[in-house]
N, C-alpha and C positions, 0 to 999 in steps of 0.2 A: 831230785831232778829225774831220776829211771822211775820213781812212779808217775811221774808227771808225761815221760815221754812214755811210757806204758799206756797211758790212759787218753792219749793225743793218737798212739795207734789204733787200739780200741774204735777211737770214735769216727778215726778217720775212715775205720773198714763199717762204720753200722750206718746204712742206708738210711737210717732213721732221724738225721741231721740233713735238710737239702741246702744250707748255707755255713760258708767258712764261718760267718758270725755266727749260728748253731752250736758248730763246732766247740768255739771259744768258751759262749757260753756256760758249755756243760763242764768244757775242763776248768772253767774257775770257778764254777760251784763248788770245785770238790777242795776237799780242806784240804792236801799240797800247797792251791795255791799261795794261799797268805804267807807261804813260806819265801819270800822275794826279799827277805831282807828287814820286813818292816816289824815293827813292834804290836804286838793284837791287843787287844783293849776288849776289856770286861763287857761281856752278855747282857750282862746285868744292868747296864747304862741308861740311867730313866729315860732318855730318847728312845728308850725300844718300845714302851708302853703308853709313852707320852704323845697323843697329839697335837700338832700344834703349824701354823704356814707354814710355807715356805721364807716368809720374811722375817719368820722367829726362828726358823733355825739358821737360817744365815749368820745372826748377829750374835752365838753361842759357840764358844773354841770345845773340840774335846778330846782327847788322845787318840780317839778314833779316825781324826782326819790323819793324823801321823803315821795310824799302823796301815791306810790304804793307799800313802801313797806311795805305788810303784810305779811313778815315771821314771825314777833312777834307775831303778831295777830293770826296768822293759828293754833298756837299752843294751841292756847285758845279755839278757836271758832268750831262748828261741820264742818262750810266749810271748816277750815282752816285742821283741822282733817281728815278729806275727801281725802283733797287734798292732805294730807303727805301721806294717806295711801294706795291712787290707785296704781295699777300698771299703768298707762298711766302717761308716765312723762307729765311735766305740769309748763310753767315756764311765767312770766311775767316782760316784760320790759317797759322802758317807751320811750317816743318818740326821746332819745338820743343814743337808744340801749343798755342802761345801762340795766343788768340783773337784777332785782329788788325782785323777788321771784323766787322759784321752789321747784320741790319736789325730793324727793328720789331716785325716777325714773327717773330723768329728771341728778341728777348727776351720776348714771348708766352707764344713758347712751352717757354720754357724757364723764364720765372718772374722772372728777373734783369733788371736796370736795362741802361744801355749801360756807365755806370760800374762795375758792378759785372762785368760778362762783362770789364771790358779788362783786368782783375787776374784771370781762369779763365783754364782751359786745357782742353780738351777732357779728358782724363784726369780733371779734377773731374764733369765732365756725366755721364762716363761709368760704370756699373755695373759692380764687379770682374770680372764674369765676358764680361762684352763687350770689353775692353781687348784682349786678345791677338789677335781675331777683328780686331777695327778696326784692330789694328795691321797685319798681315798684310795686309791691304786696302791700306792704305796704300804698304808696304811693294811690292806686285804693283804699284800705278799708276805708284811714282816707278820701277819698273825698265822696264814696257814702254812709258807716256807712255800710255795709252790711258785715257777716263772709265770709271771705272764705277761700277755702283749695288746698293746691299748691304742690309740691315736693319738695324738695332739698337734698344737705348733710350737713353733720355735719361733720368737723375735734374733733377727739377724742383727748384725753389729750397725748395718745401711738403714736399721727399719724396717725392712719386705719382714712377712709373713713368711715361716715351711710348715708347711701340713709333713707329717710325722709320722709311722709308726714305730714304737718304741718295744723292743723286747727285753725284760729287765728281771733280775733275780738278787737274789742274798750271795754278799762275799761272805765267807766264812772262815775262821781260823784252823788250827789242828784241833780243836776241842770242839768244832764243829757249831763255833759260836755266828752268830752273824754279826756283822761290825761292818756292813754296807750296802751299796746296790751298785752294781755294774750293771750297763746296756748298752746293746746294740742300736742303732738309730736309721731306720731309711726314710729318707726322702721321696715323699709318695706325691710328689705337687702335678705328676704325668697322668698315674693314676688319677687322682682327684678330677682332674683335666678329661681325662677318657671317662670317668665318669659320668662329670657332667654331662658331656658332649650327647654321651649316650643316652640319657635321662633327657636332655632337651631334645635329641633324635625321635624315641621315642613317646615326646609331649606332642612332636610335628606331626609324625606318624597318626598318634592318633587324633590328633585337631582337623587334619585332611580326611582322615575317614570318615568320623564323625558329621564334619561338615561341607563334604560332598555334596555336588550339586543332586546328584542321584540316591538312591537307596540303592543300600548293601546288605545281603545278608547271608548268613549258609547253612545249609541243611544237611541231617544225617541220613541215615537211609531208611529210617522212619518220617521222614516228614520233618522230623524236631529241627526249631530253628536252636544254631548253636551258636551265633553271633549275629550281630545285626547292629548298622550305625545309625546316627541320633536322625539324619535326614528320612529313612524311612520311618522309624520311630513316632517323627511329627505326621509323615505321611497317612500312618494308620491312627494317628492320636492315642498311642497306649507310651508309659515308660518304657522302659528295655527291661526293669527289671520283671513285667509282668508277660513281656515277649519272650526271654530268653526260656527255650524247654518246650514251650507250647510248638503244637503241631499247626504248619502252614496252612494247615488246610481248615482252620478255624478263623480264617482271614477273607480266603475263595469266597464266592456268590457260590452258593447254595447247590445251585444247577452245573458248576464245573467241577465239584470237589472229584466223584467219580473217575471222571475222564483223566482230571491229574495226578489220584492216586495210580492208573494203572499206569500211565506214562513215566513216573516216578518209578515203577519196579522194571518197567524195559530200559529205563536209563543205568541203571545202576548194575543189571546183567546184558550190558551193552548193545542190546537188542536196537534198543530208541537214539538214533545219534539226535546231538547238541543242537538247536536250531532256536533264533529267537522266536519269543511268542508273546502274544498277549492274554491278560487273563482280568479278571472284574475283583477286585477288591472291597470288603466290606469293614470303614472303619468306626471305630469306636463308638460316635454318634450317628450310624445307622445309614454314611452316603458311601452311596457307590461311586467306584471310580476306576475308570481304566488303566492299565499300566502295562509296558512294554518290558519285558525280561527277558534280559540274555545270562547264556547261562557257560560256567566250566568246572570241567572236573577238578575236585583237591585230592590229590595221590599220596599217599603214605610212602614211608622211606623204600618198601617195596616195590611201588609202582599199582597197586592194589587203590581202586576206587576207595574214597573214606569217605565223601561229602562231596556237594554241589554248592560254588558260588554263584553266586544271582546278581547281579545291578538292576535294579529297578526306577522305570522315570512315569512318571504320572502326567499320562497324554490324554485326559481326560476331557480336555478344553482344546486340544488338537482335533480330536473327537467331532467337538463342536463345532468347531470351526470348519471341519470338513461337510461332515452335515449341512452349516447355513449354506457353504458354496455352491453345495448340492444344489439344494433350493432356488440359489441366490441363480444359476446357471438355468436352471428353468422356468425360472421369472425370465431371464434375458431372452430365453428363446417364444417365451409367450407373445414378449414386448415386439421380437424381431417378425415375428410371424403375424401380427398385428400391425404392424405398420402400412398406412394406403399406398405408399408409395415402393416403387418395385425397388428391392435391394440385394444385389448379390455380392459374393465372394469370391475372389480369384487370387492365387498366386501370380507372383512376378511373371509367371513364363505363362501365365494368361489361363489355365485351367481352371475350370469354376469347381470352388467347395461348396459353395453354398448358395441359396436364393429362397426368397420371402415367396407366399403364395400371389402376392401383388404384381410379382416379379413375371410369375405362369400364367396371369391374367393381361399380362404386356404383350408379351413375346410370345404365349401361346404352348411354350414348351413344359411337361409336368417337372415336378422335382428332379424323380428320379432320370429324364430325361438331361436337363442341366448339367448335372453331376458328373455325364459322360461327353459335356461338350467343353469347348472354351472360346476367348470371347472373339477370335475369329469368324468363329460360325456363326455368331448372332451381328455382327458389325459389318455393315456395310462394307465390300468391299475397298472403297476408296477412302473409306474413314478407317481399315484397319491400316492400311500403309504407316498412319504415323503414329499405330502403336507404341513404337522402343521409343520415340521421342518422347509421348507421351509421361511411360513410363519412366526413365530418365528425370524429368520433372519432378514426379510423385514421387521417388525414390530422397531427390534431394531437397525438397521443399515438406516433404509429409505430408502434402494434401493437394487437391488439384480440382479445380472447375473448367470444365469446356462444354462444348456443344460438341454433338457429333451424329451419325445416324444407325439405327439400328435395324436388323432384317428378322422377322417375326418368324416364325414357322412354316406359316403359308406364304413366303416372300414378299410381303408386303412391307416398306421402309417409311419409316416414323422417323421426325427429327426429333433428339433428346437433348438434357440439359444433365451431364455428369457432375455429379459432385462427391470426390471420394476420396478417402485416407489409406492411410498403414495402418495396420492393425495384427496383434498379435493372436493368431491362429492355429492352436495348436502344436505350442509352441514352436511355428515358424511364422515368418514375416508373410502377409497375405495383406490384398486392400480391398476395403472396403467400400464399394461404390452406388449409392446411390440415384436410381433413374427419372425424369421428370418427362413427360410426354408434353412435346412445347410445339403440337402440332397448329394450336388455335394461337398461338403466342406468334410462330412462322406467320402463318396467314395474315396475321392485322400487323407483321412488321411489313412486309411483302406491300400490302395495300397500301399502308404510309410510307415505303420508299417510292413506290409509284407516285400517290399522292406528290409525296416532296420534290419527286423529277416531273410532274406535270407542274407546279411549282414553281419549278427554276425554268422550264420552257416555255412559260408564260412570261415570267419576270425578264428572259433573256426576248422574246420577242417585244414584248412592250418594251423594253431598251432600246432593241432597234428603230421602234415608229417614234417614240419620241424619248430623245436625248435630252430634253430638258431636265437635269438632275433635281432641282425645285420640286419637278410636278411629280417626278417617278419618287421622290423621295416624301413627298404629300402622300401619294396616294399607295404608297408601304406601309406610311405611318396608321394611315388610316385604317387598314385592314388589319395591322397589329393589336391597335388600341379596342379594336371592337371585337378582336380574338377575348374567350373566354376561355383559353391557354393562355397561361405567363408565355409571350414571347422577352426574349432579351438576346441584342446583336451585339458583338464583341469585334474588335477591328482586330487587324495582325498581331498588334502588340498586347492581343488578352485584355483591352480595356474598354468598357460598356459604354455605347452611342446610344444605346435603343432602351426605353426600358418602359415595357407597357403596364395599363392599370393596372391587368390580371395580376402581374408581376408583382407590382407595390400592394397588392393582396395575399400573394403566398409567403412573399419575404418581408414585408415591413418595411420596406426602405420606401422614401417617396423617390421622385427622377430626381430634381435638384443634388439629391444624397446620393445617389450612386454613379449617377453618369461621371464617367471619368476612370471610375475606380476599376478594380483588376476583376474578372470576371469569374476567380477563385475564392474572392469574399463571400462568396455564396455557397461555397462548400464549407464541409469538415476539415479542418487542419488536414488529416493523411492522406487527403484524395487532392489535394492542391498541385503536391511535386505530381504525380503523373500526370493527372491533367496536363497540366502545362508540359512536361515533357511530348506528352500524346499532340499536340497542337504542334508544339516546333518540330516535331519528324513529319506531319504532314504540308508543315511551311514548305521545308526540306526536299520531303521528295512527291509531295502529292499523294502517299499514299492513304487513300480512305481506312486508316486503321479504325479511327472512332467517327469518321465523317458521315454521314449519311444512314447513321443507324440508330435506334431507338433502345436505351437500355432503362434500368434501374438502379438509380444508386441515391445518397442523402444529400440532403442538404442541410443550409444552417439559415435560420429566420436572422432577424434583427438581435430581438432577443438572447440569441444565441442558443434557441433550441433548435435539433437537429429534426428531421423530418424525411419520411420514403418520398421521392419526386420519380418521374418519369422523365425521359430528355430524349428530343429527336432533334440531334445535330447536321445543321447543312454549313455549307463551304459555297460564298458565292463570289466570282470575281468581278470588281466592281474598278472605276478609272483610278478610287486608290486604294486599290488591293482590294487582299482576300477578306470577306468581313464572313464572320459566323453567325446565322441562325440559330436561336437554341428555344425550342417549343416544349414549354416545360409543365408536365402535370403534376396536381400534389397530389399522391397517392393514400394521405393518411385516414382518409374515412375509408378507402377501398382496402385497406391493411385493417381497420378497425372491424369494419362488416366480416371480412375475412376472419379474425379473430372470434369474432360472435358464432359465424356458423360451427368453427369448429370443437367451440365449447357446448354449444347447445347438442351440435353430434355426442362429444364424447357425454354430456348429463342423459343423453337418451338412452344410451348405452350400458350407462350405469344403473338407470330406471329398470331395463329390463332383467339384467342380473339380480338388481332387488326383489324384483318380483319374485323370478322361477327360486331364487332361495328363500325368500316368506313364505312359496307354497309349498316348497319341499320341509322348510321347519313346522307349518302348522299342523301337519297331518299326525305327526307323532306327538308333537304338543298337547294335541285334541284327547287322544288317550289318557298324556298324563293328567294331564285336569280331571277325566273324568274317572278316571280311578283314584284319584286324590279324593274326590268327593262321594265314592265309593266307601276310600279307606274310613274316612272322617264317620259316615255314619253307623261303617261297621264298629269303630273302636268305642264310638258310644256305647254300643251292646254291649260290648265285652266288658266296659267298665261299669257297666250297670249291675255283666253278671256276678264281676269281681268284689262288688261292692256286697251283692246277694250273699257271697259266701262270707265273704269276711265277715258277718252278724254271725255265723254259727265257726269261725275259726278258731275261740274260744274251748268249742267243746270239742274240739281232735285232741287235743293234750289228756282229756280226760281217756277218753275211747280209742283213741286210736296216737297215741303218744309219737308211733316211727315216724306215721305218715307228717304229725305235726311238726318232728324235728326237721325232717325231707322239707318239706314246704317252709320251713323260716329257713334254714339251710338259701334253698335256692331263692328264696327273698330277699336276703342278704346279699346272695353272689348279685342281682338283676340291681339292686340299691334301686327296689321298687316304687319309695316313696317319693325319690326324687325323678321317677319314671314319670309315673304318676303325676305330679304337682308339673313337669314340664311338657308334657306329652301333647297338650293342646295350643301351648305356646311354638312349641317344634314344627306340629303340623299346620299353622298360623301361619308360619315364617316360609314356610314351602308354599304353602297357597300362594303367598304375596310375591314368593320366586318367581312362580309359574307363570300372574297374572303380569310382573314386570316382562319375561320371555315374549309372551301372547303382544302387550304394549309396543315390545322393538319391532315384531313380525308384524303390526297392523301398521307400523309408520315403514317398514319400508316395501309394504305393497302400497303407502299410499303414495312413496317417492314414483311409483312406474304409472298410478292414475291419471288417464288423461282427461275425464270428467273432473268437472269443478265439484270439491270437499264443499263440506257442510259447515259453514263459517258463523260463528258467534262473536256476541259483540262482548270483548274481555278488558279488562282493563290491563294497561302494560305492568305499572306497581304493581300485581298481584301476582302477575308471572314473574315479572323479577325476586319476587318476596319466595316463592315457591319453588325456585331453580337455586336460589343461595341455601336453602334448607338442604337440600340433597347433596352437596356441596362442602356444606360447611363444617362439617370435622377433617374431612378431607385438609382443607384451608386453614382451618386452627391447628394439625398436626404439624403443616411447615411453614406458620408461622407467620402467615399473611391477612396482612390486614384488607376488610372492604371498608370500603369508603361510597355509603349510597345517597348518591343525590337526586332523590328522585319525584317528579313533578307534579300537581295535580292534571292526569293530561283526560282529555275524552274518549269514551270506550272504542277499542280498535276493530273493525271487521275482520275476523282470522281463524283458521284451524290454530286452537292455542295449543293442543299435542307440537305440531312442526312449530312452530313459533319458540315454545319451550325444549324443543330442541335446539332450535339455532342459538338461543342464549348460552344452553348447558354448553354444547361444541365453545362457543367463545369465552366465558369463564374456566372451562376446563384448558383451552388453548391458554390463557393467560396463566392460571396457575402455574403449567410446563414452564412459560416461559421462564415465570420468577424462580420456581425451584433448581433451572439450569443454571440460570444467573449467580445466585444466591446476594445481592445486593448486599452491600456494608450499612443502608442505612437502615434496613429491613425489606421486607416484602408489602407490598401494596397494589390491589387492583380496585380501580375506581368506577362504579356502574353509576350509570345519570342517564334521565328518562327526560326528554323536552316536547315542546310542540316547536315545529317551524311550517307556517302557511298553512295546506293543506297534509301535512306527512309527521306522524308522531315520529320522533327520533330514539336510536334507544344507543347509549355511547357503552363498550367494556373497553377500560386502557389499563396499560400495564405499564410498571416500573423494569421490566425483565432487558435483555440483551437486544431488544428492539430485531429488526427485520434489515437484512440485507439491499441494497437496492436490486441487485441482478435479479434476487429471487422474488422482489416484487411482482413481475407478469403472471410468474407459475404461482401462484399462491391459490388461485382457485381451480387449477386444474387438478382433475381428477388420479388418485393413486399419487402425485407430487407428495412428497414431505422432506423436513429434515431432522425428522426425529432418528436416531440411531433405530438400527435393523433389529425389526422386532416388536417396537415402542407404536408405532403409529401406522393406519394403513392408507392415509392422505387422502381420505373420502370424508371427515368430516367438514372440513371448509366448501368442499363441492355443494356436496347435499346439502348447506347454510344458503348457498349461492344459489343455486336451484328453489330451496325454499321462498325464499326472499322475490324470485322473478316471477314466481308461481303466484304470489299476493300483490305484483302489481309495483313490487318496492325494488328497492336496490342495497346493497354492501358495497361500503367505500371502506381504503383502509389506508390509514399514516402512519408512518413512522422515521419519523426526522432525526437525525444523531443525535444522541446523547438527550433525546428527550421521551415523552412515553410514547407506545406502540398502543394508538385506538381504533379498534373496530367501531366502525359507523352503520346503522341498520334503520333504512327509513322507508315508513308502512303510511301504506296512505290511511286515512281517519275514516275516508268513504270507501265502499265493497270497491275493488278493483273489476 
């Protein structure tokens, strides 16, 4: 016992034990121990040498479990005291795996009683797949004598799993025999625990860097990149592992590397502060791209620059998008400055930002003159008074039409027609207002309210001379029915007495059919409630709000098509009541004329632009042709004179051997032969460029021709057959089928150049369509050539997404499309439309739901 408490001092003064269980450890290494009472058992016991389970030695008795076990002893002894009272479990077997001692701790944590552990054997605690591992352990200690410390689990008495580490050595006798193992046992399931945690911390960690919406990376103060995440990675299309180490500036556009290596030495001797920037990136397959970088410093534990972090986002298609706006902003301001009619700009408190040159041709005032007015100064006095009402309106409704007056420069006052919005200006709220000069509009209203009050003083005196209601109501009728205006009389209650021929000719109805009926059957549904409200406020208070005035609004036939009318309402009071006049014109051929001039204007328009651009392309043109036909016959020489040598090329190898390795050398590099063999094909195919370039430039000088072209007589099959060729890989790459039905028809009178234009434009329109579509059941455009009467007909339809009806009217106006910005410049259908009225014919076009979309095109057979 004094050497045992000798060697307990010992260990308790050397640093070199950082646990009570340490401690123990090393005191029952030492051969004292075994001296507790028990009996030692021979070295020499084939378990020392034998391998063999855990489940084989369980099931083997041997003197050895006798001479380790000191639980009787512990209870006496300070070790044994020690060891009941640590918290580090703490348990001793002997070489059969028989559990031979433990402590407190040790049945804890393992869930068993002391009774219960002295009937286990380790092999039971133990989990199938840890046995062999613990064996092996075991197996290495009793061969070198050395402690050592392993992991495993423990099966608790409940079931639950403990993760384990075990520090374990040889008990030994006074002969310094081994005859066991004792160990110490922690419970590491916290650890395990922090572990993990830490390890799936660190999985997160870097899952978010990696897959960051931006790029990451960081540089040393060479340039070297020293990390970098997988979203830049894809950015630049290289791995990481061929990024990491390479210098940044192997990535830069060429033209910036300079400027960001010296920026890179004033950043890092703090010269240069931090600022984001952008820079042009060049990746792997050779596209540039822009990208925005911000940057901070990474500091060392001293505070000493080490590296520069970077985020990077690729704003390359911001770029772009900026750019088209650009664009897209001065297309608006072309469009705005183009418009015939005067349009200005003003804020809420009336200041003008803006106005069209249409606007300076009104009022008289230049641009910059506007800019410094507002619309006081141009508004009639009396008509500005109810400016804030005005506004007020337009504020809450977003749009507003009135009449009002304006005062020009030289003080001369014009009635106009406003019609104008909110609009977003700069980013602020501004409206937009368009002007109408409705000075000839005033004057023929002026005249027909006079007309209509000589009218009703006529009708008011012949009432007086004869009261006979018969003869006056004959001879109303009379002058009604021979109006070649729709008249139609409505009595108080909005329902129709009168209803003349003209009438049964704009709308369809005969008398019998409508006399009776409400006087709002002749409108559009949404104009019905005010109408009729507008009537019962002037029942009301007499006021001529809509009486006596001539406006413009729709109507609805029989049929139930809607139609532009005119209407000049009068109010007459008669012995039973008020009855209404209503003198109605149909406006639809005066809307249609209207329409015609304004198309014919803008194709004039577009004529001339054609022109001054075919004569500014053909003059450069002109050269290249004719040095193409330069080159052509110079290269004949050359190749005549390359052919002259080549006969004596033979004999340089002899005579002059350098010059001939020189010469196949650079023959080699030029891959001469294949020069050669294609060189007249090459310059073939530029010819045919050239001469297709020259082809566009003479058809669109001859869109601006106002002399009659030189017309031959073609047949329509042969253009058709000849426009599908130019076409038709185009048509087999997405898969679309033609379907040509096409007629024996007689030769047509035509420039077949514009003719074979108009087809190509509508083939090429149809193919868009179907490619946009992409149909399930495929693609198909169907061409069919007919005769009807005197006019060959030529049909292209398509199976595609068909045609809007709203966007039906625009469809041939010029610069119109809906192709996505970029795709289309909406002059092909114009110049079709143009063509076609040039020859005499016309373009009609259907497209009914869910059925095909056919262009119609019919040429008359005789010269137009």
């Amino acid at each position: 016992m004094r050497v045992f408490t000798r060697k307990l001092h010992a260990l308790l003064a050397n640093d070199s034990f950082s646990t009570a269980g340490e401690v123990i450890l090393n005191l029952l290494a030492a051969p004292s121990f075994c001296h507790l009472g028990q009996r030692v058992v021979d070295s020499s016991s084939p378990a020392r040498n034998q391998k063999a389970s855990f489940a084989d030695l369980a099931t083997h008795q041997s003197q050895d479990s006798v001479a380790l076990g000191v639980n009787q002893g512990a209870g006496k002894s300070p070790i044994g005291r020690l060891i009941e009272q640590t918290m580090q479990p703490f348990a001793a077997v002997d070489f059969h795996g028989r559990i031979t001692c433990c402590n407190r701790a040790y049945e804890e944590l393992t869930g068993y009683s002391l009774a219960e552990l002295e009937s286990k054997s380790i092999a039971e605690l133990t989990p199938q797949q840890w046995q062999k591992s613990s064996l092996d352990v075991l197996d290495q200690l009793r061969a070198s004598g050395k402690p050592v410390r392993y992991e495993k689990e423990y099966v608790r008495k409940d079931g639950g799993i403990v993760p384990v580490e075990v520090a374990v050595d040889l008990v030994r006798n006074d002969r310094d025999e081994a005859i066991g193992f004792h160990a110490f046992v922690t419970d590491i399931s916290d650890r395990r625990k922090a572990a993990d945690a830490l390890r799936e911390s660190e999985e997160r960690y870097r899952q978010l860097y990696d897959e960051a919406p931006v790029g990451y990376h960081e540089i040393n103060e060479e340039g070297c990149l020293v990390n970098i995440n997988r979203t830049e990675c894809e950015m630049l299309g290289y791995p990481r592992e061929e990024l990491l180490g390479r210098s940044i500036y192997d990535f830069l556009a060429e033209e910036q590397r300079d400027d960001a290596r010296q920026m890179l030495g004033k950043k890092f001797d703090g010269t240069q502060p931090l600022a984001p920037l952008e820079r042009t990136y060049v990746t792997r397959d050779g596209r540039r791209i822009i990208v925005a970088i911000e940057e901070r410093f990474r500091r060392d534990g001293e505070g000493r620059i080490a590296g520069i972090l970077s985020t990077v986002q690729d704003i390359t298609e911001r770029k772009r998008t900026e750019a088209a706006l650009q664009g897209s902003e001065r297309r608006a301001r072309a469009l705005f400055d183009g418009i015939e009619e005067a349009v200005f700009v003003h804020s809420p408190q009336g200041r003008i930002l803006d106005a069209n040159p249409a606007a300076s041709r009104l009022l008289g005032y230049s641009h910059n003159e506007f800019l410094a007015l507002s619309t006081k100064d141009i508004d009639d006095p009396e008509f500005a008074v109810g400016y804030e009402e005005r506004l007020e309106q337009q504020l809450t409704r977003g749009h507003l039409t009135c009449e009002g007056r304006h005062r020009t420069k030289y003080g001369r006052v014009i009635p106009v027609e406003i019609t104008s919005s909110l609009v977003q200006f700069d980013d602020d709220r501004a409206v937009l207002a368009v002007i109408r000069d409705i000075s000839e509009r005033k004057a023929l209203e002026e005249t027909r309210r006079q007309f209509a009050e000589a009218q009703i003083r006529n009708a008011q005196e012949m009432e007086s001379k004869n009261r006979a209601l018969t003869e006056s109501e004959a001879r109303y009728r009379r002058l009604t029915e021979g109006s070649l205006d729709a008249v139609v009389v409505a009595d108080c209650q909005g329902q129709l007495v009168l209803f003349n021929p003209a009438a049964t000719k704009v709308f369809g109805y005969t008398e019998p059919e409508i006399i009776g009926q409400s006087l709002d059957r002749l409108m559009p549904a949404p104009l019905r409630g005010p109408f009729s409200e507008a009537f019962e406020h002037y029942l009301r208070t007499r006021d001529p709000q809509i009486v006596g005035k001539t406006v413009e609004l729709r109507g609805t036939r029989k049929n139930g098509e809607e139609f532009p009318l005119e209407l000049s309402l009068s109010a007459v009071d008669t012995a039973c009541g008020v009855q209404f006049i209503c003198a109605i014109r149909d406006q639809t051929e005066r809307h249609r004329m209207q329409a015609l001039l304004v198309q014919q204007d803008k194709l004039a328009s577009i004529g001339q632009l054609s022109a001054g651009l075919a004569h500014e392309i053909n003059n450069p043109l002109s050269y290249v042709a004719n040095n193409l036909a330069v080159l052509e016959r110079e290269v004949k020489s050359v190749m005549e004179l390359i052919t002259a040598y080549e006969s004596v090329h033979p004999a340089l190898q002899t005579y002059a051997p350098e010059a001939f390795h020189s010469i196949e050398e650079l023959r080699t590099e030029l891959d001469w032969d294949y020069l050669r063999a294609n060189l007249d094909r090459m310059l073939g195919r530029t010819r045919e460029g050239v001469q297709r370039v020259a082809n566009i430039v003479h058809s669109l000088r001859s869109m601006a021709r106002t002399s009659n072209l030189q017309l031959e007589a073609v047949r329509l099959g042969d253009l058709v057959e000849a426009t599908l060729e130019m076409v038709r890989s185009r048509l087999r790459q997405s898969n679309i089928e033609v379907v040509l039905e096409a007629a024996e028809l007689p030769p047509v009178s035509c420039v077949p150049s514009q003719i074979g234009q108009v087809m190509l434009n509508l083939i090429i329109n149809a193919a868009q369509s179907v490619e946009a579509k992409k149909p399930t059941d495929g693609g198909r455009i169907r061409v069919s050539t007919r005769q009807d009467g005197t006019f060959a007909i030529l049909e292209v339809a398509d199976n595609g997404g068909g045609i809007p009806p709203e966007v039906m009217p625009k469809l041939f106006d010029p610069f119109f499309t809906t192709k996505p910005l970029g795709e289309g410049t909406g002059l092909g259908l114009s110049i079709s439309h143009g063509i076609v009225n040039g020859h005499g014919g016309r373009i009609e076009v259907e497209s009914p739901p869910g059925k095909e979309t056919c262009f119609r095109v019919l040429l008359p057979l005789k010269s137009a």
